[in-house]
N, C-alpha and C positions, 0 to 999 in steps of 0.2 A: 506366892501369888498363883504359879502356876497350879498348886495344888487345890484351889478354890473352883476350878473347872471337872476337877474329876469327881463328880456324884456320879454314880455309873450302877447300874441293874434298872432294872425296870418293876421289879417286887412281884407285886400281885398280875401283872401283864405280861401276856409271853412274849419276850424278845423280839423286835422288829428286826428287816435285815438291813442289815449296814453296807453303807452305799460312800464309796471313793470316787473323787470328784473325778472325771473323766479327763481334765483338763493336767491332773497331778505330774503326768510325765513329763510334757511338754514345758512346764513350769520349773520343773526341777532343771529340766537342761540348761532355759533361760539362764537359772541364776548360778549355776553351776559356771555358768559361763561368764556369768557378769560381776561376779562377786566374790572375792578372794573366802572370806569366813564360809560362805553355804557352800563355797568349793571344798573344803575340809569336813565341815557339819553335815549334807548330805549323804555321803558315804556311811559314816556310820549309824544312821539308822535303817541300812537294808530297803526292805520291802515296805516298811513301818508308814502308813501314811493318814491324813485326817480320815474320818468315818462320820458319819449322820446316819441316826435313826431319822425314821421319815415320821414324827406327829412334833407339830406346831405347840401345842397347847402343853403336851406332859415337855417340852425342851425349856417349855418357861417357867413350868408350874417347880421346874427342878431346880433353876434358877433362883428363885424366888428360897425355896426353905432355904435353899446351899447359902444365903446372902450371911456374911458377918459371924456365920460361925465356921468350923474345923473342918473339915472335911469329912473323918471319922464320925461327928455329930450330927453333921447334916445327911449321912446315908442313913442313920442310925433313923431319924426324923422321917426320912423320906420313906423308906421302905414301910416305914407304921401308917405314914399318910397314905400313900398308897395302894394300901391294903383296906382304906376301911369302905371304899364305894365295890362294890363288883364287878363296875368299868369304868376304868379312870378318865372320865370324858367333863367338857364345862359344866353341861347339865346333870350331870350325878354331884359334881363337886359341890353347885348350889344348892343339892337337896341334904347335904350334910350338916350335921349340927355344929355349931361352935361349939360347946362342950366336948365333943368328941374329937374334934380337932385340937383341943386346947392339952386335949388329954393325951394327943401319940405327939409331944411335943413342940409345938407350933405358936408363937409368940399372939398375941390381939394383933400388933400391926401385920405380922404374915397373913394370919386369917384375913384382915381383911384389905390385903394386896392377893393372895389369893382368887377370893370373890370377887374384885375387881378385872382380874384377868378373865374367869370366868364367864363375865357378865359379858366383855369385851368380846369375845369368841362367841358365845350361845346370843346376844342380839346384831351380830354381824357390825359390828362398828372397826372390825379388822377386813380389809381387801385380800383376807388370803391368796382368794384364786387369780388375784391380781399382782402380788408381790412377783413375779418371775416377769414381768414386763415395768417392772418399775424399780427406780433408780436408788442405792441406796439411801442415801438422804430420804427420799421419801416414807422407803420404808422405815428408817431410823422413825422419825417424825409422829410414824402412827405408831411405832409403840413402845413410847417415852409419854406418851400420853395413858397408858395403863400406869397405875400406881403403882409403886416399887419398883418399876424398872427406868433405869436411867441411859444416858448413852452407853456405859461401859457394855452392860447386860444384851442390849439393842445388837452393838458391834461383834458378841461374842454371837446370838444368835446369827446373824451375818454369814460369820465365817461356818460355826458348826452345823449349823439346819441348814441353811439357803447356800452356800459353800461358795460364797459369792468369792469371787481372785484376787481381789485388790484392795482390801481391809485394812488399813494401819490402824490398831488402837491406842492410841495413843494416854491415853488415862488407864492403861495396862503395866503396873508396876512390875509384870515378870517379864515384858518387853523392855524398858526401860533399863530393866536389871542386864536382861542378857546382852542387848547394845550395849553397855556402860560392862560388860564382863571379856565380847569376844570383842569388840571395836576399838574400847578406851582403856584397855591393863585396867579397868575397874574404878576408874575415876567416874566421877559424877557425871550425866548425862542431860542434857536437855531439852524438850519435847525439839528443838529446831535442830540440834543436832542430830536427832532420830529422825526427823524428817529428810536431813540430808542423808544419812547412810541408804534411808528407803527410795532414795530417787532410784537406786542400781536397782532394786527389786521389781518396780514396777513393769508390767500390768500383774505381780503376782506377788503384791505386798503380803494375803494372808497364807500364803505356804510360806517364805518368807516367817512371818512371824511365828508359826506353827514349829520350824524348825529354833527356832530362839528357844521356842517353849522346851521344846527337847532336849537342848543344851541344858536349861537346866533341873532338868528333870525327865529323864529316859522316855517313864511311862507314856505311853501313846493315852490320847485320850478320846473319848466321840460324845 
């Protein structure tokens, strides 16, 4: 699961700079303090902490191919996708041909959750410049209404782009996994019993989860 988050390069686009949440220390200490497992888990990943490139549109667009296939596929996909506009922005995406999308690997329904993201962005029916004074839920809300994106994809935007503190995702099977790995000797887990471990976590349920993530799988990801 955790590995379905690492689509990573940016291809035909030169690398934005990546931005660590300012909030990261302060959170580690919280839970360092509050929580026997991230007292152990913390330490060993050093310096290693979340990261966000700063564009809305290519965090989803990257989403969306990475959805339901490999990891290794979906970079393979993406990096062809986006190479074939000159700048990977909603309005170049629209002026692209289906065919030529179909052709750097991209399913009918991708293509057109794709364009629907597009459209969503280029006639402003997303509150971008609004999302930092509004509430997750809300933002969840407006984009589970693009097509192909659901709450998971919403929540993961959340934490990686808007790096909001207090995320639990809970329909995230490599949280599920790593509760039910470092909490339960690996017994089965249940969304109410991940709710109760996450009570210790809060207000910084998505470092918190971000450390799960690493548990079981080193690699950092952005």
């Amino acid at each position: 699961m955790v590995a379905t988050k690492k689509i990573v390069g940016e291809a035909a686009n030169p690398p934005a700079v990546l931005a660590t949440p300012g909030y990261w220390s302060e959170a580690c200490k919280h839970l360092v303090k509050k929580d026997r497992v991230m007292r152990r888990l913390i330490p060993q990943f050093g310096d290693a902490a979340l990261q966000t490139r700063r564009d809305a549109f290519t965090t989803l667009a990257r989403s969306i191919v990475g959805q339901q296939v490999s990891v290794k596929a979906a970079q393979a996909v993406w990096e062809r996708f986006v190479a074939l506009p000159r700048s990977f922005t909603p309005a170049s995406v629209l002026k692209l041909k289906v065919d030529d999308m179909r052709a750097v690997g991209l399913s009918a329904r991708k293509i057109d959750y794709l364009v629907d993201l597009a459209l969503h962005f280029e006639n402003g029916k997303l509150h971008v410049k609004d999302w930092a004074a509004m509430d997750d839920e809300a933002i969840i809300s407006e984009l589970v209404d693009i097509r192909g994106i659901g709450r998971w994809t919403a929540e993961m935007f959340l934490i990686f782009y808007l790096q909001r503190p207090n995320v639990l995702p809970l329909d995230d099977p490599g949280l599920i996994t790593g509760i039910s790995q470092n909490y339960f000797s690996g017994d089965p887990v249940s969304r109410s019993d991940a709710r109760e471990v996450a009570e210790a976590w809060k207000p910084w349920c998505s470092v918190a989860t971000w450390y799960i993530w690493r548990s079981l799988d080193p690699l950092p990801t952005a």
